[in-house]
N, C-alpha and C positions, 0 to 999 in steps of 0.2 A: 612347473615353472611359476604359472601363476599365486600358486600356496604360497613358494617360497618369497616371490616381490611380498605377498601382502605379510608374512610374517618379518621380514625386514624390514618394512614400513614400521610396524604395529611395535618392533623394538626400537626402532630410531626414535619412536614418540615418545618412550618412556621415561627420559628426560626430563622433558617441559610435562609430562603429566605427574609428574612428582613436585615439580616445582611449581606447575598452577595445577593443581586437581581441577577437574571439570565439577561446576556449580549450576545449580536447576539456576533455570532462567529467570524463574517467578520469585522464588526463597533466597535464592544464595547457597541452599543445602547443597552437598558435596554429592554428584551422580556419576552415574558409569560411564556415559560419552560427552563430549560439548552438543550445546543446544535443546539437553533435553527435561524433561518436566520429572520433579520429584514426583513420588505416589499421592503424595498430600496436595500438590498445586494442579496435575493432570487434570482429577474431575472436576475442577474451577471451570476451565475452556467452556464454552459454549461454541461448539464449530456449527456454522451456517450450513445450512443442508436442504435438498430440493425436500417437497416443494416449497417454490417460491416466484416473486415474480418474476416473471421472463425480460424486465425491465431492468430494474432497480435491485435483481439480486434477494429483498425480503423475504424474510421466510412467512410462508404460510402456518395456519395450525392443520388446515386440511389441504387433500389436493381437489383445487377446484378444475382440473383439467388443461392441458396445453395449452397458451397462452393466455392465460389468466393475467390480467394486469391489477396490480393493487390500485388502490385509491388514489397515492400517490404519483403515479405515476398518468395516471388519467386526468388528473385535476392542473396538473404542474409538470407535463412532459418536458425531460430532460433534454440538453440540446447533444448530449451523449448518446449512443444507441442501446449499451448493455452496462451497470454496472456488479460486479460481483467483489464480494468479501470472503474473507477466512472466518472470522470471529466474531463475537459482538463484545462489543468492547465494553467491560466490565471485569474486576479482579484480577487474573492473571495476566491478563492481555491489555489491561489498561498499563500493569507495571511494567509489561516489556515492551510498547511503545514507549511510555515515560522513561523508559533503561537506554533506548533506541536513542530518543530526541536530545535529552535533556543531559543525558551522562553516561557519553561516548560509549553507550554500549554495543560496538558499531559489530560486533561478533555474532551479533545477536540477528543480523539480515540475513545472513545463507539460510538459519533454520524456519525463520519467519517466512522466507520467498517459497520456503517447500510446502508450506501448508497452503501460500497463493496459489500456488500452483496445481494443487489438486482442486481450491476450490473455483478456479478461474479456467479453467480445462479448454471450456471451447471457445472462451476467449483467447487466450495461446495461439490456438489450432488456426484460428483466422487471422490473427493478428502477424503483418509486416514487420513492424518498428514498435521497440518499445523508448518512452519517453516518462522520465519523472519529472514531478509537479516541480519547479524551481523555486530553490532561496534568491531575494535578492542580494546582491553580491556583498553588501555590508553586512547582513547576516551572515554569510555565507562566511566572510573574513572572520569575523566572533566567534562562530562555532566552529568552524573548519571541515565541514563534511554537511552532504546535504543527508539526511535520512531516508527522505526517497529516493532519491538515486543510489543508494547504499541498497536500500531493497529493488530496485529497476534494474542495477548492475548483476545482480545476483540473478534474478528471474532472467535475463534475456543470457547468462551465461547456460544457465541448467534446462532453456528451453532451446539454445541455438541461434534466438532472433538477434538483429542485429541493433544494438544500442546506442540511442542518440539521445546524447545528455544534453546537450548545448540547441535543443532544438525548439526549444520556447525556453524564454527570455523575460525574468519577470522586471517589469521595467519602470515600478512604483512602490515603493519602501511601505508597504501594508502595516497596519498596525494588526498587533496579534490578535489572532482570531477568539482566543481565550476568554468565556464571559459576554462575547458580543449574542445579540438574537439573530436569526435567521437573515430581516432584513440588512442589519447591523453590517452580516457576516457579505451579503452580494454587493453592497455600497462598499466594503472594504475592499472589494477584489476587482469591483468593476475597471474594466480595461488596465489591469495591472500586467497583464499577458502579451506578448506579440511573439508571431516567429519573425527572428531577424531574416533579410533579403538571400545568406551565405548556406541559412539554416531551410529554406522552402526546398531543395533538390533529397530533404530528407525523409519528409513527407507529401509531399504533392502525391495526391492520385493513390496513398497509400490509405491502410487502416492501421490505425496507428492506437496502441494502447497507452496512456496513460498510469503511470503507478503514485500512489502515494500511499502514508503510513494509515492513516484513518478518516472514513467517509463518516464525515459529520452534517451538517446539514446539505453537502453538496455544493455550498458556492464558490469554492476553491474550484474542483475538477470542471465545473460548467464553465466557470472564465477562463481557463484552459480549454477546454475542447473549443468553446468560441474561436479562440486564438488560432489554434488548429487550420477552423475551418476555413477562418480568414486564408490561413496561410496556404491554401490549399489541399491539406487530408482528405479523403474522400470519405471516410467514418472515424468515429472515435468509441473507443470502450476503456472502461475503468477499471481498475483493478488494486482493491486497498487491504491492507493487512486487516485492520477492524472497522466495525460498522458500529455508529451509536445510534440503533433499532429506532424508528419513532415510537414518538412515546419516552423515549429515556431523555431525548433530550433538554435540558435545564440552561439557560443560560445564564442561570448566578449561580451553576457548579462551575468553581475556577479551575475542576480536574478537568472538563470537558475540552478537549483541546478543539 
């Protein structure tokens, strides 16, 4: 019975896949299913992988043994407990955020939250509530879909959790984070974040993850987790599709988002 639904299914498709062939994510080239990597964009990825720190997610070159904390993470502790990444954000994964953000390539979350999802495991496993990083509403109006929440919807659908989008509230019209420096980047987000009064019954007392598209120098998710904690969460952990490694970061590359 089951052969027969999935071949019913696999003909029902054949429609729309004549009329949109399925294109790599990265090229445009034409592939055999949605969401996936031609042979020529595949080895571009750079997937994050242990070890790394048991903080911040970095990857190590060696393993220095369980809990190892990087530098950064010692020098500049996060007001987050765990962050993890899929990727680092360079080549392919740079374009399929820019595809995500910039030009509705909203198709493009299911297969993005799948690679979160292996590389965020036991953040999942502990995590209550998921929540994405907020557009304020006038963006929100312009673009018409938030990207993190496009990937938050997806992650808390294929993990089970329960998803609460409305649960931090950005409530100061940021200027793009595009080009700014680090300090730049925490003066711009400073108290941009609150959980409204309607929204704390969704996090209080909870561990609450956070998604967004790409952890860049981190002062977006830490004005978030602040917010959080304001509001009552009893941890927070992050969880982003790419990471721009230290060290990459440049803040007169205007690709840098």
């Amino acid at each position: 019975m089951a052969e027969i639904k999935s071949l019913a299914l696999s003909v029902a498709a054949w429609p729309a896949r004549m009329l949109f062939p399925p294109v790599c994510a990265g090229c445009r080239r034409q592939v055999t299913q949605p969401g996936a990597l031609c042979g020529a964009c595949w080895p571009q990825l750079r997937f994050l992988e242990k070890p790394w720190c048991e903080v911040m997610g970095t990857p190590f070159s060696h393993d220095f043994g369980t809990g190892f904390l990087s530098a950064e993470a010692i020098a500049n502790p996060p007001p987050f407990s765990r962050a993890r990444a899929a990727v680092a954000y360079t080549g392919i994964a740079r374009r399929m955020v820019q595809g995500l953000k910039f030009h509705d390539r909203t198709d493009l979350a299911p297969w993005m939250a799948r690679w979160m999802l292996r590389a965020g495991a036991e953040l999942i496993a502990d995590a209550e509530v998921v929540v994405p990083v907020p557009l304020h509403w006038r963006r929100f109006f312009w673009r018409q879909y938030n990207q993190s929440a496009e990937l938050a919807r997806a992650i808390a659908s294929l993990s089970g959790l329960p998803f609460a989008p409305m649960a931090v509230r950005r409530t100061k019209r940021t200027r793009q984070q595009i080009g700014l420096g680090q300090r730049e980047r925490e003066d711009n987000v400073r108290a941009a974040f609150l959980v409204p009064p309607e929204a704390e019954i969704d996090v209080r007392g909870r561990r609450v993850l956070v998604v967004d598209d790409v952890y860049t120098t981190g002062a977006t998710v830490a004005a978030v987790t602040r917010a959080l904690r304001k509001g009552g969460a009893g941890a927070v952990d992050v969880l982003t599709f790419a990471r721009v490694l230290p060290g990459d970061f440049r803040p007169d590359d205007t690709d840098t988002i």
